[in-house]
Biotite code that builds the C-alpha atoms (Angstrom):
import biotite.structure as struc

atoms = struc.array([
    struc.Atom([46.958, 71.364, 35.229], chain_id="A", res_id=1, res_name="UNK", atom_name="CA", element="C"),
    struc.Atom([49.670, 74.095, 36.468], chain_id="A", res_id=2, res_name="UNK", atom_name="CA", element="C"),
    struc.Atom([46.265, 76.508, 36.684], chain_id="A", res_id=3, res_name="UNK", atom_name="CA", element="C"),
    struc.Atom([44.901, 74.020, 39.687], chain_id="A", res_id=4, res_name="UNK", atom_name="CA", element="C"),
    struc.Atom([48.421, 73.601, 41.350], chain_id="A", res_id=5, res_name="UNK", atom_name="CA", element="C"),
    struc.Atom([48.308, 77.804, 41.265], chain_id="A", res_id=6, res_name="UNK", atom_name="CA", element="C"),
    struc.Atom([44.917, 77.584, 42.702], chain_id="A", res_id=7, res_name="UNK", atom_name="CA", element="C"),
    struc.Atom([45.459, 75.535, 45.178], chain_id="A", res_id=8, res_name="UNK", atom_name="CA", element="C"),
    struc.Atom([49.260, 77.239, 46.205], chain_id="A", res_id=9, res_name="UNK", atom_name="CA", element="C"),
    struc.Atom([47.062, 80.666, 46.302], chain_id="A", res_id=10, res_name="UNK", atom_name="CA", element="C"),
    struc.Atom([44.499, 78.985, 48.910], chain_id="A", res_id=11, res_name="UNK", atom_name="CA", element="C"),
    struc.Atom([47.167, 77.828, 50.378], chain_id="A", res_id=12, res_name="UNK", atom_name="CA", element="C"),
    struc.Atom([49.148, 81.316, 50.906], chain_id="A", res_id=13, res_name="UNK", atom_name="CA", element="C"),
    struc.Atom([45.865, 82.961, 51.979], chain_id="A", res_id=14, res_name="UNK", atom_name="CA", element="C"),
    struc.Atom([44.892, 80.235, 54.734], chain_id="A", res_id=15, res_name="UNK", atom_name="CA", element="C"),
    struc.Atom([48.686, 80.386, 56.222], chain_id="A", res_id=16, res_name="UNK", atom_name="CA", element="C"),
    struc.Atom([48.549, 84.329, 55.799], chain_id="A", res_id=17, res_name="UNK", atom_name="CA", element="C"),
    struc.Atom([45.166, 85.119, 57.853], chain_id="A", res_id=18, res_name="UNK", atom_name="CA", element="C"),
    struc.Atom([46.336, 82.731, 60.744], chain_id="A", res_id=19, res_name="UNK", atom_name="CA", element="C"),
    struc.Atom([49.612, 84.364, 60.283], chain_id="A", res_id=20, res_name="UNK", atom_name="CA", element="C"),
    struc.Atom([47.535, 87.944, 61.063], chain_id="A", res_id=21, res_name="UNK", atom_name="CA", element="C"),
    struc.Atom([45.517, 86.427, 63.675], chain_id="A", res_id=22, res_name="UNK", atom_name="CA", element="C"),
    struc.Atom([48.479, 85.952, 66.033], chain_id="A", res_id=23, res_name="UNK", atom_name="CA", element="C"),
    struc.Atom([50.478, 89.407, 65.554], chain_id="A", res_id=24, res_name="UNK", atom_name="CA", element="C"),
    struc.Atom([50.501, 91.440, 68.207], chain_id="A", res_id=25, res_name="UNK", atom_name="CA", element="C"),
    struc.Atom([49.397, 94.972, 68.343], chain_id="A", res_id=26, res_name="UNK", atom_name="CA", element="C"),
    struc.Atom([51.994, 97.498, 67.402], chain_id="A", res_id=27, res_name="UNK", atom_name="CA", element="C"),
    struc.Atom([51.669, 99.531, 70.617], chain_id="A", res_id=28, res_name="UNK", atom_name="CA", element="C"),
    struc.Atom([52.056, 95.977, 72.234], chain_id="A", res_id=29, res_name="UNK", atom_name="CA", element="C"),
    struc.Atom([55.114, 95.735, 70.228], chain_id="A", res_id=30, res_name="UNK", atom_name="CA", element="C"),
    struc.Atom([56.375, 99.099, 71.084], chain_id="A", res_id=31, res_name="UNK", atom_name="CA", element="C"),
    struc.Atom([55.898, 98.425, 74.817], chain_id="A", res_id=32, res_name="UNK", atom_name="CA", element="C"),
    struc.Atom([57.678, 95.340, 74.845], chain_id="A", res_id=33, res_name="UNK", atom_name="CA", element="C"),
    struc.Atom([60.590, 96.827, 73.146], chain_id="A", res_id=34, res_name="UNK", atom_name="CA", element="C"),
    struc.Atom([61.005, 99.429, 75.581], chain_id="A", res_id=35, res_name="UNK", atom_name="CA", element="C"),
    struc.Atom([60.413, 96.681, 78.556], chain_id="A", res_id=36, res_name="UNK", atom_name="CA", element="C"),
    struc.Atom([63.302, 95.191, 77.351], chain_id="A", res_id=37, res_name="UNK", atom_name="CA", element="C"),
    struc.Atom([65.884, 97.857, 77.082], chain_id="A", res_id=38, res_name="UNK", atom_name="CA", element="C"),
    struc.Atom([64.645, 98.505, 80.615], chain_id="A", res_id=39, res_name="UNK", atom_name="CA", element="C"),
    struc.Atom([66.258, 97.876, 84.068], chain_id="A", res_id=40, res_name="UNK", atom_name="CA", element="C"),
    struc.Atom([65.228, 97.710, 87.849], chain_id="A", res_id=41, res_name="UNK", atom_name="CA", element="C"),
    struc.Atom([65.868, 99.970, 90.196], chain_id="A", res_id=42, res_name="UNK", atom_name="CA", element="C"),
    struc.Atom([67.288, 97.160, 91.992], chain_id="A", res_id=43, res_name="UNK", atom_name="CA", element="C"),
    struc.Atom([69.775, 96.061, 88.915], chain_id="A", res_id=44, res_name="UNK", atom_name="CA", element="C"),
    struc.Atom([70.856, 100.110, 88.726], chain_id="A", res_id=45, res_name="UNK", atom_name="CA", element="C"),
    struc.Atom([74.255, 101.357, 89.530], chain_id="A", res_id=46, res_name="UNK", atom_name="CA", element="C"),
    struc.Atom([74.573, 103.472, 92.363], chain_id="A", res_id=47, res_name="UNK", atom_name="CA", element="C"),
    struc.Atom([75.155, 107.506, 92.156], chain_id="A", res_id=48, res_name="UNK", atom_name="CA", element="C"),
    struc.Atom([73.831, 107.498, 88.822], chain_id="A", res_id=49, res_name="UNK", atom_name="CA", element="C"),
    struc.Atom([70.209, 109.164, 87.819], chain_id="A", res_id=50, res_name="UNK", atom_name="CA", element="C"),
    struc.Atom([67.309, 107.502, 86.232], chain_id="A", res_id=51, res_name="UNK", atom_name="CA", element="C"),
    struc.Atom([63.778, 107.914, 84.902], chain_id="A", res_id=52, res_name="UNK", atom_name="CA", element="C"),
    struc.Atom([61.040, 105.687, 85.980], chain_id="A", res_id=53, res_name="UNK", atom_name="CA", element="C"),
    struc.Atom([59.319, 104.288, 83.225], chain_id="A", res_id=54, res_name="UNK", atom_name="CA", element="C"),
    struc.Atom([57.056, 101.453, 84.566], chain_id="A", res_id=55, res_name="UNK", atom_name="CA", element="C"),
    struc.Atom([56.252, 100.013, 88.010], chain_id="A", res_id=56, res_name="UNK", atom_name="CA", element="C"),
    struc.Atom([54.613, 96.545, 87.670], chain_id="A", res_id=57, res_name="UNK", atom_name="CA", element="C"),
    struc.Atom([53.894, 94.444, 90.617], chain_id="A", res_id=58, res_name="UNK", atom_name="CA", element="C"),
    struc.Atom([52.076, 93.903, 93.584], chain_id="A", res_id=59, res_name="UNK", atom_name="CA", element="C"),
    struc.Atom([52.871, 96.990, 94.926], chain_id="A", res_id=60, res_name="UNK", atom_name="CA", element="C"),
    struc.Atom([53.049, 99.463, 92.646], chain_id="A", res_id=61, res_name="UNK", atom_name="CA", element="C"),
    struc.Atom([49.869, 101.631, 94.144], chain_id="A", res_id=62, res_name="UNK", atom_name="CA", element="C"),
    struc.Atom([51.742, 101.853, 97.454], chain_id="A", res_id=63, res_name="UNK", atom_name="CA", element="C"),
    struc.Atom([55.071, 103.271, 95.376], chain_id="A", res_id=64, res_name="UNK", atom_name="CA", element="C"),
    struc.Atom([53.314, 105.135, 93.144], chain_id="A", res_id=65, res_name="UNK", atom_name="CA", element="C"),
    struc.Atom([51.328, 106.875, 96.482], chain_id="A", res_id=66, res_name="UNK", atom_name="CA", element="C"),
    struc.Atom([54.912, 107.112, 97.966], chain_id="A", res_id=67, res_name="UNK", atom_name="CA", element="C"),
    struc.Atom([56.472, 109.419, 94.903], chain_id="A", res_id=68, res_name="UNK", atom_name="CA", element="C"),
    struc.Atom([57.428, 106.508, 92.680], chain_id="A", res_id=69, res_name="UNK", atom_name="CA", element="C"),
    struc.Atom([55.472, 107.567, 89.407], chain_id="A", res_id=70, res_name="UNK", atom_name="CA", element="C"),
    struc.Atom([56.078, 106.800, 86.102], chain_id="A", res_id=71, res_name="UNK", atom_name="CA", element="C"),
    struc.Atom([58.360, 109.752, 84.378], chain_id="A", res_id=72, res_name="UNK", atom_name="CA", element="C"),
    struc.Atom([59.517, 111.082, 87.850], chain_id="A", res_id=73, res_name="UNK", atom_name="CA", element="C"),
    struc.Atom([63.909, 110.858, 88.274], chain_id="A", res_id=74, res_name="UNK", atom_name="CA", element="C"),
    struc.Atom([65.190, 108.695, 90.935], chain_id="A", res_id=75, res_name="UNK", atom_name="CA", element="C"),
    struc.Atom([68.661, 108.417, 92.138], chain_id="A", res_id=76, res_name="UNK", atom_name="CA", element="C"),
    struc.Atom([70.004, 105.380, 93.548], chain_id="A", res_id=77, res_name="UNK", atom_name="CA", element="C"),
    struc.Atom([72.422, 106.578, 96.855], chain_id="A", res_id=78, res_name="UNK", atom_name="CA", element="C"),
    struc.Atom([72.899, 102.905, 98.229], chain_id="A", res_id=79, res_name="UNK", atom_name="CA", element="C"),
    struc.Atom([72.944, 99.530, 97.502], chain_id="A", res_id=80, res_name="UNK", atom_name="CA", element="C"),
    struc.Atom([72.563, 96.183, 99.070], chain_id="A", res_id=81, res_name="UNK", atom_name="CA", element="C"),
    struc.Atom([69.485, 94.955, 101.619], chain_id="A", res_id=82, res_name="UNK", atom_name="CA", element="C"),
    struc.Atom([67.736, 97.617, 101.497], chain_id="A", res_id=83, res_name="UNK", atom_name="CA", element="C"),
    struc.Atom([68.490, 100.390, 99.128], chain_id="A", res_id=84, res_name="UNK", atom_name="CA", element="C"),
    struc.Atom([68.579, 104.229, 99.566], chain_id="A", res_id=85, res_name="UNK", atom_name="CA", element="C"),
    struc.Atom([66.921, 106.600, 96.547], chain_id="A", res_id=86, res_name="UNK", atom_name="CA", element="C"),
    struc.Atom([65.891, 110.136, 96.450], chain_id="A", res_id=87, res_name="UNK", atom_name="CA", element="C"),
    struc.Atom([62.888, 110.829, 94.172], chain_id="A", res_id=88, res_name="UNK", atom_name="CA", element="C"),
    struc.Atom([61.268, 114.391, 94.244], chain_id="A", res_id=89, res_name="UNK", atom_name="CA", element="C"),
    struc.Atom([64.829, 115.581, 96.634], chain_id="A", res_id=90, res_name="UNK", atom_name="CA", element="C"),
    struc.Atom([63.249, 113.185, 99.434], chain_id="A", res_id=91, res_name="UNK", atom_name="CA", element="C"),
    struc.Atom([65.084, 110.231, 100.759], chain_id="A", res_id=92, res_name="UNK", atom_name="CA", element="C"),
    struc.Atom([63.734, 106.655, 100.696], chain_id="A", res_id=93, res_name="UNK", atom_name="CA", element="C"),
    struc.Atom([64.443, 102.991, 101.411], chain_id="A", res_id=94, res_name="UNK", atom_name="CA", element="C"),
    struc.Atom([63.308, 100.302, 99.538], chain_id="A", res_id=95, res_name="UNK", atom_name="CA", element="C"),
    struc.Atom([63.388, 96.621, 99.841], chain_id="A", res_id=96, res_name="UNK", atom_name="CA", element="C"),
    struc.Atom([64.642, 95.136, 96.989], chain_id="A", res_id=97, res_name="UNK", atom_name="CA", element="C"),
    struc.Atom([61.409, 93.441, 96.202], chain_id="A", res_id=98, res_name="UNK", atom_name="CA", element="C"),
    struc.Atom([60.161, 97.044, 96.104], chain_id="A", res_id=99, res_name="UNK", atom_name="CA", element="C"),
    struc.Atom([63.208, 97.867, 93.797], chain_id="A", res_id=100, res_name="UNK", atom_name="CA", element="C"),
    struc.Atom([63.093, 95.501, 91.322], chain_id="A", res_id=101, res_name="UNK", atom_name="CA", element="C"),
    struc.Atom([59.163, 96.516, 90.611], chain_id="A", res_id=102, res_name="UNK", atom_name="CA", element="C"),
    struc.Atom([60.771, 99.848, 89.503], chain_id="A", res_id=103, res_name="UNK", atom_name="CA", element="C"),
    struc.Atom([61.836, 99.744, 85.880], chain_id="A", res_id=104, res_name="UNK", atom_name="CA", element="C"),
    struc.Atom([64.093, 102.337, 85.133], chain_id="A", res_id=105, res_name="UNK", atom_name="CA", element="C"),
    struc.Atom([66.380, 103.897, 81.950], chain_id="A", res_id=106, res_name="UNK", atom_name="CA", element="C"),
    struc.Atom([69.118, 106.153, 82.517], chain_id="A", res_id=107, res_name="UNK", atom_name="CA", element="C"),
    struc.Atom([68.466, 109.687, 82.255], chain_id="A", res_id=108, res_name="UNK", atom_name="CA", element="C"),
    struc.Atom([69.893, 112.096, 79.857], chain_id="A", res_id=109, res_name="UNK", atom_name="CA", element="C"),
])
């Protein structure tokens, strides 16, 4: 009797284990999330401090990335509010902040 309860426990285990493994995510999804998250937008940035761009997502983001915005490059937020002032590359730019907060940023070191 315990020998069909083990059985059956076992079956059990292995049915919620392979739909378990079915919905896990890729680690390098998992990696790329975590570093989304410890992310900010340009927009969210405090001024007169330099950052890294690390992703641009967003409707945009071939028109920044033609404009000097690329992933890896430093930007420097000058200004805040409406429209906000960064240098990337020593050239000055304005950006919208719809623009701004397609810009994900971490501080740089």
């Amino acid at each position: 009797m315990t020998k069909k309860i083990t059985n059956l426990f076992l079956c059990y285990c292995n049915s919620v284990s392979i739909s378990y493994f079915a919905h896990v995510p890729h680690t390098t999804d998992i990696v790329r999330t975590l570093e989304q998250d410890s992310l900010i937008s340009l927009e969210q940035a405090k001024v007169g401090c330099e950052f890294h761009i690390r992703f641009i997502n967003g409707p945009a983001c071939e028109k920044l990335r033609q404009m000097g915005f690329c992933e890896s490059m430093r930007v420097k937020k000058i200004t805040d509010g409406r429209n906000m002032i960064c240098t990337v590359c020593g050239t000055k730019m304005a950006l919208s902040r719809e623009l701004a907060h397609q810009v994900l940023v971490e501080a740089s070191v």
